[in-house]
C-alpha positions as CSV (number, residue, x, y, z in Angstrom):
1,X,0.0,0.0,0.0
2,X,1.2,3.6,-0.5
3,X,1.3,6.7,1.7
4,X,3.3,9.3,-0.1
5,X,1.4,12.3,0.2
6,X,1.1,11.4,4.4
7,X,5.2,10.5,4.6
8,X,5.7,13.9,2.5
9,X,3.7,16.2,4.7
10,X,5.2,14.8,8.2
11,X,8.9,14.7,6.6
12,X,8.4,18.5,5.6
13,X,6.5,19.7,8.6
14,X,8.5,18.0,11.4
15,X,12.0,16.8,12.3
16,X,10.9,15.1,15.4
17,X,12.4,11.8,16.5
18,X,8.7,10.6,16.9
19,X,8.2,10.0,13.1
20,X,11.7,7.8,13.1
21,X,9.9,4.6,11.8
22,X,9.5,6.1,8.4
23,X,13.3,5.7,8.3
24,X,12.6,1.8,8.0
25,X,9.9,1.4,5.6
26,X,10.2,2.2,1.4
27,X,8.5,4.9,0.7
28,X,5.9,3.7,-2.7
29,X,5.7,5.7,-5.9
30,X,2.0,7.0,-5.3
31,X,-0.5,6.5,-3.2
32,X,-3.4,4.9,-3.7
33,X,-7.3,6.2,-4.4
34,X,-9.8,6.5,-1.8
35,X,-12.8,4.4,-2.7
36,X,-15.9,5.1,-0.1
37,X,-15.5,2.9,2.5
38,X,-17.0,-0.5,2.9
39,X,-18.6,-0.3,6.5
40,X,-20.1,1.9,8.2
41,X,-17.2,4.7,9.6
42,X,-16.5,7.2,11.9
43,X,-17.7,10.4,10.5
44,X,-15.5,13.1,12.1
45,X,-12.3,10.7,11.7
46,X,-13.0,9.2,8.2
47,X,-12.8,12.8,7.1
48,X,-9.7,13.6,8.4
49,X,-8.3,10.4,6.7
50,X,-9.7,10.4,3.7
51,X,-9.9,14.1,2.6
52,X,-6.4,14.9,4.1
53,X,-4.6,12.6,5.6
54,X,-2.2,14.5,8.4
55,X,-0.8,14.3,11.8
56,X,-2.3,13.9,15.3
57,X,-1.5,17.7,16.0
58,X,-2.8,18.8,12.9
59,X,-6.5,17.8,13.7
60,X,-8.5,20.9,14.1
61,X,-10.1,19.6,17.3
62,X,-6.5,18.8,18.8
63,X,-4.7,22.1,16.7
64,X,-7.4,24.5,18.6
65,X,-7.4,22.3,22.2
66,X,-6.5,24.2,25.2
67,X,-5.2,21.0,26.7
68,X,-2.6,20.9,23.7
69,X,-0.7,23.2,24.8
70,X,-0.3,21.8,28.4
71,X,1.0,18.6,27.0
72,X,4.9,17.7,27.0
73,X,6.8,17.2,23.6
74,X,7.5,13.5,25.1
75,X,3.1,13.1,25.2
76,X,2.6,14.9,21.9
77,X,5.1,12.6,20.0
78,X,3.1,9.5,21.7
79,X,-0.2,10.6,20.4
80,X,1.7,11.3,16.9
81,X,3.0,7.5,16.8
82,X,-0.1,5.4,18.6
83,X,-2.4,8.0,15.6
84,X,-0.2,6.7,13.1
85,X,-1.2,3.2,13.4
86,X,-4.5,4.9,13.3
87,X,-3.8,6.5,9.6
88,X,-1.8,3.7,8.0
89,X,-4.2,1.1,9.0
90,X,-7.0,3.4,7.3
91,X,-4.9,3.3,4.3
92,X,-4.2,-0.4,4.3
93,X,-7.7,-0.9,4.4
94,X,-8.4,1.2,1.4
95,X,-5.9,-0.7,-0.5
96,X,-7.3,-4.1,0.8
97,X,-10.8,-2.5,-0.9
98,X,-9.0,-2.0,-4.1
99,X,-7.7,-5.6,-4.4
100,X,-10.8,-7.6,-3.5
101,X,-13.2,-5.5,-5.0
102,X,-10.9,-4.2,-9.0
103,X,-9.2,-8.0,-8.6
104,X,-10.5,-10.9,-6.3
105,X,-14.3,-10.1,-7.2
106,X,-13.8,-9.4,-11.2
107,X,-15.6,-11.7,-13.1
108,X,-13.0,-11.8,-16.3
109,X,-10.3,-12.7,-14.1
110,X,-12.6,-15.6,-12.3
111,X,-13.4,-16.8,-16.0
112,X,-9.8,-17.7,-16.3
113,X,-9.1,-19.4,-13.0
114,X,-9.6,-22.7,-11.5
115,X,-10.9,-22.9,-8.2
116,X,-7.4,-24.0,-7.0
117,X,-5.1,-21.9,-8.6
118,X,-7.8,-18.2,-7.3
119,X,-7.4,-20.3,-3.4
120,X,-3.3,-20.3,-3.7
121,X,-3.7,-16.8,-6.0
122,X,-5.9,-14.5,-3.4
123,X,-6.0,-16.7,-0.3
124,X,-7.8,-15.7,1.9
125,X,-8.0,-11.8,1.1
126,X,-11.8,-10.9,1.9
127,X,-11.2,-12.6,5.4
128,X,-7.9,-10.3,6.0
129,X,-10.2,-7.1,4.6
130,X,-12.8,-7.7,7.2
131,X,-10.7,-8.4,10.3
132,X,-9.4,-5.3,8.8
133,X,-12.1,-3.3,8.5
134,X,-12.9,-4.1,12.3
135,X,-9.8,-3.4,13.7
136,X,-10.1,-0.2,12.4
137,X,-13.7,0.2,13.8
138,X,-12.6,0.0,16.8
139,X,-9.6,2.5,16.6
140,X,-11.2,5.3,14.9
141,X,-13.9,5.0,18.2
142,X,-11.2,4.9,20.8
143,X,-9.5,8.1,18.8
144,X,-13.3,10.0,18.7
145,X,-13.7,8.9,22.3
146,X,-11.1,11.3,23.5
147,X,-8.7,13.1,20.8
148,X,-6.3,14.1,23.4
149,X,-5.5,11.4,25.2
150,X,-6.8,7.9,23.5
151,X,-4.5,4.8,23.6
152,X,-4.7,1.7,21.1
153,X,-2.1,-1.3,22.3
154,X,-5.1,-3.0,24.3
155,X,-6.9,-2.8,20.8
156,X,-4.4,-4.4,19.3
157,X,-3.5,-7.0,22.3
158,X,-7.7,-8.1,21.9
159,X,-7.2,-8.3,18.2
160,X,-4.3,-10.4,17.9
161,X,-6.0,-13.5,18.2
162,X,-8.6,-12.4,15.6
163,X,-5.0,-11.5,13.7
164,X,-4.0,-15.0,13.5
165,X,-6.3,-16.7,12.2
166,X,-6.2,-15.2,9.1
167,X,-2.8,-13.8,8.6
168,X,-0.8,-17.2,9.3
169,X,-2.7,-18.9,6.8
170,X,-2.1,-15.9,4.7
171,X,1.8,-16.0,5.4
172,X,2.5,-19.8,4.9
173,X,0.8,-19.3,2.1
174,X,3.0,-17.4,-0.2
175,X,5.3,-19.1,-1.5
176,X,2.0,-20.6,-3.8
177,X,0.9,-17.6,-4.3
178,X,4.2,-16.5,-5.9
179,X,4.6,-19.2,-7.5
180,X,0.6,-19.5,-9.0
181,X,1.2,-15.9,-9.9
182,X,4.7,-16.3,-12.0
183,X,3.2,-19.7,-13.6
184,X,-0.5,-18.3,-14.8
185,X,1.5,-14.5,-16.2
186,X,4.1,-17.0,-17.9
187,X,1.4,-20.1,-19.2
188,X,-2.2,-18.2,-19.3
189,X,-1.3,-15.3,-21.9
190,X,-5.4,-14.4,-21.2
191,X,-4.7,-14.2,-17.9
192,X,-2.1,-12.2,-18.5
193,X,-3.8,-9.6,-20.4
194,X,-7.0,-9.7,-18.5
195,X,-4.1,-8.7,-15.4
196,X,-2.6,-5.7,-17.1
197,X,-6.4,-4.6,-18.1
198,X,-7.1,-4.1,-14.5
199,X,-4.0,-2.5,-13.8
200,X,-4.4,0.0,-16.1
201,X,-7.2,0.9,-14.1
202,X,-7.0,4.7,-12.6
203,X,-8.4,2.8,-9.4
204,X,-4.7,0.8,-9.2
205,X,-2.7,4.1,-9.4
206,X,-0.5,2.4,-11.8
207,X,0.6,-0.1,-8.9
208,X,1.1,-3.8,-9.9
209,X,-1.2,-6.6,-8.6
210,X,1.6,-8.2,-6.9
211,X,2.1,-4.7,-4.8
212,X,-1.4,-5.4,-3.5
213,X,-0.9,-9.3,-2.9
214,X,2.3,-8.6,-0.7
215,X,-0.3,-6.2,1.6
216,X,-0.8,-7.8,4.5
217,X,3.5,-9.0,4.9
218,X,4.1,-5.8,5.3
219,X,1.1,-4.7,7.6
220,X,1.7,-7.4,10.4
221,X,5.3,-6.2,10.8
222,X,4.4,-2.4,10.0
223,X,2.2,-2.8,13.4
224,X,4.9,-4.4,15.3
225,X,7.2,-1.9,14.5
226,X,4.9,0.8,15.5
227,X,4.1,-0.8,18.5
228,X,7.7,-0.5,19.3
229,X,8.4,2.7,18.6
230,X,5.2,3.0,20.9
231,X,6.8,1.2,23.8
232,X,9.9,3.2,23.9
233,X,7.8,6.3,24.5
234,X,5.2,5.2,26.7
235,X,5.9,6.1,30.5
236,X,7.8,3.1,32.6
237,X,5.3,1.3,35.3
238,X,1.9,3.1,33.5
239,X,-1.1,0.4,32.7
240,X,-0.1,2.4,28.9
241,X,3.1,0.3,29.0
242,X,2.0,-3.0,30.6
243,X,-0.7,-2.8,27.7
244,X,2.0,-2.0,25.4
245,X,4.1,-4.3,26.0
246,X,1.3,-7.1,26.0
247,X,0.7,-6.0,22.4
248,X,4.5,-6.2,21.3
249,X,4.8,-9.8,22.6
250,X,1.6,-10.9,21.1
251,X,2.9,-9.4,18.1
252,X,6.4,-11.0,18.2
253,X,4.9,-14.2,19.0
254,X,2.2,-13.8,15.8
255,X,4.7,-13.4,13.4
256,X,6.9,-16.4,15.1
257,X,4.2,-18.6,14.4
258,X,3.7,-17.5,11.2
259,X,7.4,-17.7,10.3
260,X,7.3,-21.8,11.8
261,X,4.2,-22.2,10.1
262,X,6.2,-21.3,7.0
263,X,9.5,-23.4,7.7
264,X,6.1,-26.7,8.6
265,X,5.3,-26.2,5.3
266,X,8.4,-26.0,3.3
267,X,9.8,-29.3,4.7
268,X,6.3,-31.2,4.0
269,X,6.5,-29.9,0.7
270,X,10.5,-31.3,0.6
271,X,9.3,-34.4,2.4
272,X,6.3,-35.3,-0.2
273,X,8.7,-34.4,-3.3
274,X,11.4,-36.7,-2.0
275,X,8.7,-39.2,-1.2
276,X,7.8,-39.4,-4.7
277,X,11.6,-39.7,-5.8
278,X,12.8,-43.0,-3.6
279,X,12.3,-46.7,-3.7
280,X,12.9,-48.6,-0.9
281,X,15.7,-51.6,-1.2
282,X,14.7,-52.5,2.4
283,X,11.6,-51.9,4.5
284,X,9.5,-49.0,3.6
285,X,9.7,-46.1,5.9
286,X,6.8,-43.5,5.1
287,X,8.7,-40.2,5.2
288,X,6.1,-37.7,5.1
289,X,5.0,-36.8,8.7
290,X,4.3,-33.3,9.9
291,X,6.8,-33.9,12.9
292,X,9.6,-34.4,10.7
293,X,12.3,-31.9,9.1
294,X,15.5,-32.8,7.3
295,X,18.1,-31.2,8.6
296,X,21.3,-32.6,6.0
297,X,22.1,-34.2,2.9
298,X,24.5,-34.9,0.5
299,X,26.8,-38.1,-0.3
300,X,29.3,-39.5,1.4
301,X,32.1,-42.4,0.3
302,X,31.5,-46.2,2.0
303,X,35.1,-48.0,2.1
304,X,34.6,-51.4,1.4
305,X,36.1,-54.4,2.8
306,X,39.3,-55.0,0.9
307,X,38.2,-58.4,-0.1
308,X,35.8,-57.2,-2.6
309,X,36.3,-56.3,-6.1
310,X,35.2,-52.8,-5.3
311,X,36.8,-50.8,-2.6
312,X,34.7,-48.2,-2.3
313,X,31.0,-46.6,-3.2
314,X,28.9,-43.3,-3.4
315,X,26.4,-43.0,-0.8
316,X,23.8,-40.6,-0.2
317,X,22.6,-39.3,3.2
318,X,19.3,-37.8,4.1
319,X,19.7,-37.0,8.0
320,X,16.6,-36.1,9.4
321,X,15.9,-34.9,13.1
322,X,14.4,-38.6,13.9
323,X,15.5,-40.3,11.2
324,X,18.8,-41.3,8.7
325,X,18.1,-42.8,5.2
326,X,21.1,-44.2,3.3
327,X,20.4,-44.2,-0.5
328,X,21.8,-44.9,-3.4
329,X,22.1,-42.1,-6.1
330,X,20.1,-42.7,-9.6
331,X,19.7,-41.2,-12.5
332,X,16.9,-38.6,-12.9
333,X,17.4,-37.6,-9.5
334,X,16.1,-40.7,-8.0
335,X,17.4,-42.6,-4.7
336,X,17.0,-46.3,-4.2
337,X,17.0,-46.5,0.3
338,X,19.1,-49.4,1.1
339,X,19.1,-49.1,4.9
340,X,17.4,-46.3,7.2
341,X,17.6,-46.3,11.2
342,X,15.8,-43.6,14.1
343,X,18.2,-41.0,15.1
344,X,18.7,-42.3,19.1
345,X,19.8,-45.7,18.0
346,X,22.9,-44.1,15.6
347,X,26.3,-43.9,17.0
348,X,29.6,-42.7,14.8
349,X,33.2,-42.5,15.9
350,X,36.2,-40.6,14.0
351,X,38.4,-43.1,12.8
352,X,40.9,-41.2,11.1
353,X,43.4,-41.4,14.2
354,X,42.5,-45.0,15.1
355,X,43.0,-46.6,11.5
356,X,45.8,-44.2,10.7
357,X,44.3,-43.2,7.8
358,X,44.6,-40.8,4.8
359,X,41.7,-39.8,4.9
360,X,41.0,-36.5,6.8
361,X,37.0,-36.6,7.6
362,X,37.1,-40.9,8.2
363,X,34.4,-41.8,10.5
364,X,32.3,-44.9,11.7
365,X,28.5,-45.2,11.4
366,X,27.0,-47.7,13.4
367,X,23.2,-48.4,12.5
368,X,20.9,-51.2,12.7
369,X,23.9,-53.7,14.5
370,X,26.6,-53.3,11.6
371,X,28.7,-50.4,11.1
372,X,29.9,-48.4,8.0
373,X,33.1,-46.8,6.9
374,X,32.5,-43.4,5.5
375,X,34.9,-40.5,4.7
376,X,33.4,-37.1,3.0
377,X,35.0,-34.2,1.3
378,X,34.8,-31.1,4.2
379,X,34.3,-31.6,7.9
């Protein structure tokens, strides 16, 4: 989403430290336009946001306040940062409208889609727009409820809960979305046109569809960062910091999840795609389980006994955290498993110094009551 004409206006009109967190965000090319709302808003506040979009101090009602004047620069830059989650989540949820109503909801671009690729395409967009919407409800009537001295980190500490349930989902699910999005504007050359059609819209502001898909990343971090910035300036023992603070740590521990949710997902999808490349020499093991997460691989060298015609082999090791599958490398990037053992019942020695080898990374794997000679490349 895209706030130019707001980040302009507070980086010509004030040099204060409270409007730091601008330092850490891009600044977009041009903001985008201001469809009517699509609930029922705040009148005084949606004016202010819509029509001119300014600081805290620039509201007539807090400009012409006598109780302005008696407040400290430290309680003024508060109000400026806790109002600009205020702003920016208006704006959010003005591009939010934009991109379910010009792109989710057109019936050209659900012509070309299946059912599938518009779930991994737009997720779950109008559920993220109305937690949205709500959240922002509830700010503007805290802000109307007293101008001068409103907080909003126990709105967001409520809301986080709300948060997750859509914006995890959301999260884990981008890497199909990037990758639905790159194969239909490579594959689907109606797609593809129907795309830059919509674009060209004067409701897109020449902004991409991918600019609006990537909204809500950038929102969910956007909060916790002004949540911190809210933190440092609130006063130390206040119920305004212990509320803070709550909201910070929910925060943290949202976009935790969301991240683990992501790293879940990524080693079932490794997990099923290696599934589908193995065959099993020995007893089957099924790999995919949501528990497990491979945590090395590559190949390693197996010295024979002497005896044999060959005195050595390739073999390839998947090391999982509860399990260790020895392959053998095929063609077409295919493994045949000869041998596989749990994690707790492995045991390996360096050998190097015992044998007096050659060899500088010689070690010993025991597994399954035999034991293997292997040597590698690096350490």
């Amino acid at each position: 989403y895209s706030e130019t004409a707001q980040n302009r206006e507070i980086l010509s009109q004030s040099c204060s430290d409270a409007l730091s967190i601008y330092e850490e965000l891009p600044v977009p090319l041009s903001p985008p336009p201001q469809p009517p709302p699509a609930r029922p808003s705040s009148p005084r506040l949606s004016i202010s946001l819509t029509q001119s979009p300014s600081l805290w101090q620039e509201i007539p009602e807090v400009r012409n306040s006598a109780a302005f004047g008696e407040l400290t620069n430290d309680q003024r830059r508060l109000q400026e940062v806790q109002f600009e989650v205020v702003t920016s989540e208006a704006s959010y949820c003005r591009s939010l409208d934009i991109v379910v109503d010009h792109f989710v909801k057109s019936k050209q671009l659900g012509e070309l889609l299946t059912t599938q690729d518009r779930s991994w395409l737009f997720s779950r967009l109008a559920d993220v727009r109305a937690i949205s919407h709500s959240f922002l409800s509830k700010l503007e009537e805290r802000v109307e409820s007293d101008m001068m001295h409103f907080t909003v980190c126990d709105i967001i500490a409520r809301h986080c809960q709300r948060f997750k349930k859509v914006y995890v989902p959301y999260l884990t699910n981008q890497s199909y979305q990037d990758a639905t999005y790159q194969r239909l504007m490579d594959e689907n050359q109606g797609f593809r046109r129907v795309v830059e059609k919509l674009e060209r819209s004067p409701v897109c502001q020449r902004l991409p569809l991918r600019s609006f898909l990537i909204l809500p990343f950038q929102r969910i971090t956007r909060i916790k960062l002004l949540v911190q910035n809210i933190v440092k300036r609130t006063a130390q023992g206040t119920e305004e910091e212990v509320q803070a603070i709550k909201a910070m740590k929910l925060l943290e521990r949202l976009i935790q999840e969301s991240n683990d949710s992501i790293t879940q997902m990524k080693s079932i999808e490794s997990l099923v795609s290696l599934s589908a490349r193995v065959d099993f020499e020995c007893r089957t093991l099924p790999l995919v389980s949501q528990s497990r997460r491979l945590v090395r691989e590559g190949p390693v060298t197996e010295m024979m006994d002497f005896s044999l015609k060959e005195t050595e082999r390739s073999v390839y090791l998947h090391l999982f955290n509860d399990y260790l599958l020895l392959s053998l490398n095929k063609e077409g990037g295919r493994f045949t498993v000869i041998d596989h053992a749990p994690v707790s019942e492995l045991r390996a020695e360096n050998c190097r110094v015992k044998l007096h080898s050659l060899e500088k990374n010689l070690f010993r794997l025991h597994l399954n009551k035999k034991a293997l000679l292997l040597s590698t490349d690096t350490q």
